[in-house]
C-alpha positions in Angstrom: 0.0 0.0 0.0 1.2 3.7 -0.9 1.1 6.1 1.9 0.1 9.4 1.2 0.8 12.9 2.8 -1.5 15.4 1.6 -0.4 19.4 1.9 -3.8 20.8 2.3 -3.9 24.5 1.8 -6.4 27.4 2.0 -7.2 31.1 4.0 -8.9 30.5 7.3 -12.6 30.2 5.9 -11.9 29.1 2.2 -13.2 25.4 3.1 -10.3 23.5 4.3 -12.3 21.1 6.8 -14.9 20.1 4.0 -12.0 19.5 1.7 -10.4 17.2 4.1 -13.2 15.5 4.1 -13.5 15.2 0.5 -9.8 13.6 0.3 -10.5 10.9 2.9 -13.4 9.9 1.0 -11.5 9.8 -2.3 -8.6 8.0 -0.4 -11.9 5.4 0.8 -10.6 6.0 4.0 -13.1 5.7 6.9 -10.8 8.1 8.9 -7.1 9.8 8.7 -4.9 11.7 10.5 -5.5 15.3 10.6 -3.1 17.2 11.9 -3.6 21.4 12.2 -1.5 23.7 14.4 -4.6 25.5 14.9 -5.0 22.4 17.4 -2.6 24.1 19.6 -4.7 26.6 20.7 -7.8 24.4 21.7 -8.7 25.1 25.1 -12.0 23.3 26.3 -13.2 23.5 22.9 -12.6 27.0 22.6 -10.1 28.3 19.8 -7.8 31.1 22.5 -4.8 32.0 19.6 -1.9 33.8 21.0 0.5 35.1 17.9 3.6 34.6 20.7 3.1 30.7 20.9 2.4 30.5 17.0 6.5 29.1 16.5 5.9 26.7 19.4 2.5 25.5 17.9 4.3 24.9 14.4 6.9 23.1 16.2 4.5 20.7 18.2 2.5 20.1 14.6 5.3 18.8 12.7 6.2 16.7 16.0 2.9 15.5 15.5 3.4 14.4 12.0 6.7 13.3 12.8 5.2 10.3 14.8 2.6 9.8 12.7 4.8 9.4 9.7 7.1 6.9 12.2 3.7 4.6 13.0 3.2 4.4 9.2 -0.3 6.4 9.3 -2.1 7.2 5.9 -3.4 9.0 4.9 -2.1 12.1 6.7 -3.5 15.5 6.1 -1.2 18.7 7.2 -4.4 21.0 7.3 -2.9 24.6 7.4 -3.4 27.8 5.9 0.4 26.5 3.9 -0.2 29.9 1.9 4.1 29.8 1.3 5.9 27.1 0.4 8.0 26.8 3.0 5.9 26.3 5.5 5.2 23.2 4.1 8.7 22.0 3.6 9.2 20.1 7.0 6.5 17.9 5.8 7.3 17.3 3.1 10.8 15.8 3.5 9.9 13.7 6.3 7.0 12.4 4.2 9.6 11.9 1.4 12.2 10.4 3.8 9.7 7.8 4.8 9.4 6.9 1.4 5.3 8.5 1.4 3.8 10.1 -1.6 3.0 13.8 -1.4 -0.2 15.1 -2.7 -1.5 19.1 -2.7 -4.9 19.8 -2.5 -6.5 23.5 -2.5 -9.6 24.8 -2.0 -11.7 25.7 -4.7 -15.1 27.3 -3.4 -15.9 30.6 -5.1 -15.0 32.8 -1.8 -11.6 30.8 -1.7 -9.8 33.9 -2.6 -12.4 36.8 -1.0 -11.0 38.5 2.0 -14.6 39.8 3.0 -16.3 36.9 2.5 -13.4 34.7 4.2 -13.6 36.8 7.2 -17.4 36.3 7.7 -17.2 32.8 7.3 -13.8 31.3 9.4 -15.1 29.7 12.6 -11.7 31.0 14.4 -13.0 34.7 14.3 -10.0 35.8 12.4 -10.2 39.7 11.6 -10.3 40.9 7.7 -6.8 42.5 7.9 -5.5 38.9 8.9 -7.0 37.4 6.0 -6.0 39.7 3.8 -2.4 39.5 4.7 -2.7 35.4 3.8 -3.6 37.0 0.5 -0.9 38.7 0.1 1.6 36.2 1.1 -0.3 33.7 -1.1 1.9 31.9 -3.1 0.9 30.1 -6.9 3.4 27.5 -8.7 2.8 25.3 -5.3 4.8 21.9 -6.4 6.6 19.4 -3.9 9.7 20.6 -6.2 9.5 24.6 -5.4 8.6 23.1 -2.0 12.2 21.4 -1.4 13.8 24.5 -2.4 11.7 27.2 -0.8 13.8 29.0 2.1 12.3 30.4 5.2 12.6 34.0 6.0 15.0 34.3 8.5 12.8 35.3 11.8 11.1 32.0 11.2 13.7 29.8 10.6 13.5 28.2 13.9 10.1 26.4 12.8 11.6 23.9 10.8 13.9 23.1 13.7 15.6 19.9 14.0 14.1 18.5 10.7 16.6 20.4 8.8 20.2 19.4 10.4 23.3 18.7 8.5 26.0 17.3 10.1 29.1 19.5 11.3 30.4 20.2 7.7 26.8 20.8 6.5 26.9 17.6 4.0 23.3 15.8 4.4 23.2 11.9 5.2 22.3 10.8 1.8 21.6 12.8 -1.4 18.6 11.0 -3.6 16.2 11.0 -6.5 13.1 11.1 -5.2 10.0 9.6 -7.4 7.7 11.8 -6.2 4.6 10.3 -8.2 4.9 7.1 -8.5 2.2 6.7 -11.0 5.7 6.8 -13.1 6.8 3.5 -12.4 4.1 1.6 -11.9 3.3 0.2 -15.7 6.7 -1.5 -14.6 6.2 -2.7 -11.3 5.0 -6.5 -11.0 3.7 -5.9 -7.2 5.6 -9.7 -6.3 6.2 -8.9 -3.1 3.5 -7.6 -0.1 5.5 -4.6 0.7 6.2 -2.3 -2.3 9.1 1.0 -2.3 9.7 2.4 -5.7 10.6 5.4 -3.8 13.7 6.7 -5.2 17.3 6.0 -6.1 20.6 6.6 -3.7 22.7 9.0 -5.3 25.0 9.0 -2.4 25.3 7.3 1.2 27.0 9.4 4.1 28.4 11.5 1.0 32.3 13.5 1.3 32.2 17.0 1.6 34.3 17.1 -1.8 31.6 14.7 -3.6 28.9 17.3 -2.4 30.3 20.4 -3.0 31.1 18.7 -6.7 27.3 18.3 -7.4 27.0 21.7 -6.0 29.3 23.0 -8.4 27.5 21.5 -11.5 24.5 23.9 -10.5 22.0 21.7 -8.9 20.2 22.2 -6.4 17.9 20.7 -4.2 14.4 20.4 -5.6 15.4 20.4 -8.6 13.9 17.3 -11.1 16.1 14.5 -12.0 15.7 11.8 -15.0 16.3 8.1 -13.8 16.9 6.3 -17.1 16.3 2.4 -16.7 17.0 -0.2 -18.9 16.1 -3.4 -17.1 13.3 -5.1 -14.7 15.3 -7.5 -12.2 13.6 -9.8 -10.1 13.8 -12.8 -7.9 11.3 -14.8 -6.3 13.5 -17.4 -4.4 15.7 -13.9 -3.2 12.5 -11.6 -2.5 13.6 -9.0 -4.3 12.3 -6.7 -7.1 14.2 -3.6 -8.6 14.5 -1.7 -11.7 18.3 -1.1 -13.2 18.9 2.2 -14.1 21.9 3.0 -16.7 22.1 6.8 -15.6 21.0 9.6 -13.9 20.2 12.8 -15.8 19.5 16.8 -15.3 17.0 18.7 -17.2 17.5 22.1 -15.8 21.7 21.2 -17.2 20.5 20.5 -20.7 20.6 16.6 -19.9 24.1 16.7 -17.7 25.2 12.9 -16.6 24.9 13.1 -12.8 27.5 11.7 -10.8 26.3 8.4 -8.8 28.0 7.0 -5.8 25.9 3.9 -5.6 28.0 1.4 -7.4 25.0 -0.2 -8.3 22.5 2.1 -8.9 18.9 1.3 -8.6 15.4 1.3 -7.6 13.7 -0.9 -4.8 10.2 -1.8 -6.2 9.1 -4.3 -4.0 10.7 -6.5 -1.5 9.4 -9.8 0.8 9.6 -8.9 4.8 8.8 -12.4 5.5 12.2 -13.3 4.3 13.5 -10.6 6.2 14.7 -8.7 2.9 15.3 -5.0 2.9 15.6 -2.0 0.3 19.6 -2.5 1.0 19.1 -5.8 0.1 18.8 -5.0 -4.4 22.3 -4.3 -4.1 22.6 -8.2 -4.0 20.2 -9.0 -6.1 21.9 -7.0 -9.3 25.4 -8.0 -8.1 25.1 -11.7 -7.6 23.5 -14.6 -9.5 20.5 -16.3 -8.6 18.7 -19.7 -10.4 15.7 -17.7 -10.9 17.2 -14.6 -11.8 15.1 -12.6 -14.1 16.5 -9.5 -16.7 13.6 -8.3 -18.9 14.5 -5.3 -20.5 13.0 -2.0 -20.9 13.4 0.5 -23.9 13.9 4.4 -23.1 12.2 4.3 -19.9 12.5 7.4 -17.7 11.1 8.5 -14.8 10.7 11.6 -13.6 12.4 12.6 -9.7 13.4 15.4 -7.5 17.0 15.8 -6.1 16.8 15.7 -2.5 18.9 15.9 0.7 18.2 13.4 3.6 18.6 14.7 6.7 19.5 12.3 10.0 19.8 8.5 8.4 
């Protein structure tokens, strides 16, 4: 099963709680995890805001989703006002880290984008000026990609808190290519095993401060979208494994620039059987050794479409 993180955006009063409600029903989900930071300030079933706590209540939210994410919830729903795209970053790498899918949703209703009318209807009493300062911070072009690479203003930089630590020499833990709709890959998934990844590939483990400042250097950036160009389907049942090969990596911001990969074998997990104990690690064997029932089927200018992204804390 895929598990989905939906961004779930909208000015207090634009129809946010109905929309949730839409998604769980599209999702046929009897009931998911919605998680608001308006939640903070629920005293007694009374809504008491207090704009000095607003960085603590961000912070407990994306603690919140944190665990969530960790006891393999979906689907999740972050239901803010996410009217800039970096308030939504947080989310959106752990969701990416755990290997979920990351949907937006926004609302629609004819008032979604009237001050006057939004400041009649939000249940939280929020004033007209308020609303219309979410207007005017309102941001369009609202993609997991521009997510990644959005930067916080620096007064609220402390909101995405630990979430966003690099180690001493500020080199992240492992530099990927995240498949970040994985409706790519499925006409070449064979589901074989009960627990399915298909997440991304490993450009780099625990990378060197030299190999990252070399990516650097070529002019990527994180958030930016990355070509995985496979040319072959390898599987085994008797192993438990299932992965696509992929020939190279490739960046279409760069004019179609090779990227560097660090994984000697480079791949992606599509499915794997637990009950043999297997592990995503484990289609490093798989391509590398030989099995009896060893299958190559190959594939003909197949390329998915990813995002570059930094992994923070593995």
């Amino acid at each position: 099963t895929i598990k989905v993180l939906y961004i779930v955006r909208g000015v207090s009063g634009s129809g946010k709680s109905t929309l949730c409600k839409e998604i769980l029903k599209d999702e046929g989900a009897e009931e998911g995890t919605i998680l608001s930071t308006d939640d903070y300030f629920m005293k007694k079933d009374q809504y008491v805001f207090d704009p000095k706590k607003l960085g603590v209540a961000h912070e407990w939210n994306q603690d919140r989703a944190e665990k969530a994410i960790k006891e393999g919830k979906t689907p999740i729903l972050i239901d803010n006002t996410n009217t800039t795209r970096w308030e939504a970053k947080p989310y959106v790498q752990m969701a990416l880290k755990a290997k979920y899918e990351v949907k937006i949703r926004e609302t629609t209703t004819p008032w979604a984008k009237n001050a006057e009318i939004l400041a009649k209807k939000n249940v939280h009493k929020v004033p007209l000026e308020a609303i219309r300062r979410m207007l005017d911070r309102w941001e369009d072009d609202y993609t997991v990609e521009r997510i990644l690479k959005s930067k916080a203003p620096k007064r609220h930089r402390k909101q995405q808190h630990h979430h966003k630590k690099k180690n001493n020499k500020g080199v992240p833990d492992m530099i990927q290519a995240v498949i970040t709709n994985k409706s790519n890959i499925t006409p070449h998934m064979k589901n074989m095993f009960p627990d399915t990844f298909g997440h991304h590939a490993t450009i780099a483990f625990k990378p060197s401060e030299a190999f990252y400042k070399k990516l650097l250097g070529c002019g990527l950036a994180e958030g930016d979208p990355i070509d995985l160009h496979v040319d072959a389907h390898v599987s085994s049942a008797s192993f438990g494994v299932e992965t696509l090969r992929l020939t190279h990596l490739s960046a279409p911001k760069q004019n179609g620039m090779t990227i560097i990969c660090a994984n000697k074998v480079p791949h992606v997990t599509l499915s794997i059987h637990k009950q043999k104990g297997r592990k995503p690690v484990d289609s490093n064997k798989l391509l590398s050794m030989s099995f009896n029932d060893k299958k190559e089927e190959t594939l003909n200018n197949v390329v998915i479409p990813a995002t570059l992204t930094f992994v923070i804390g593995n």
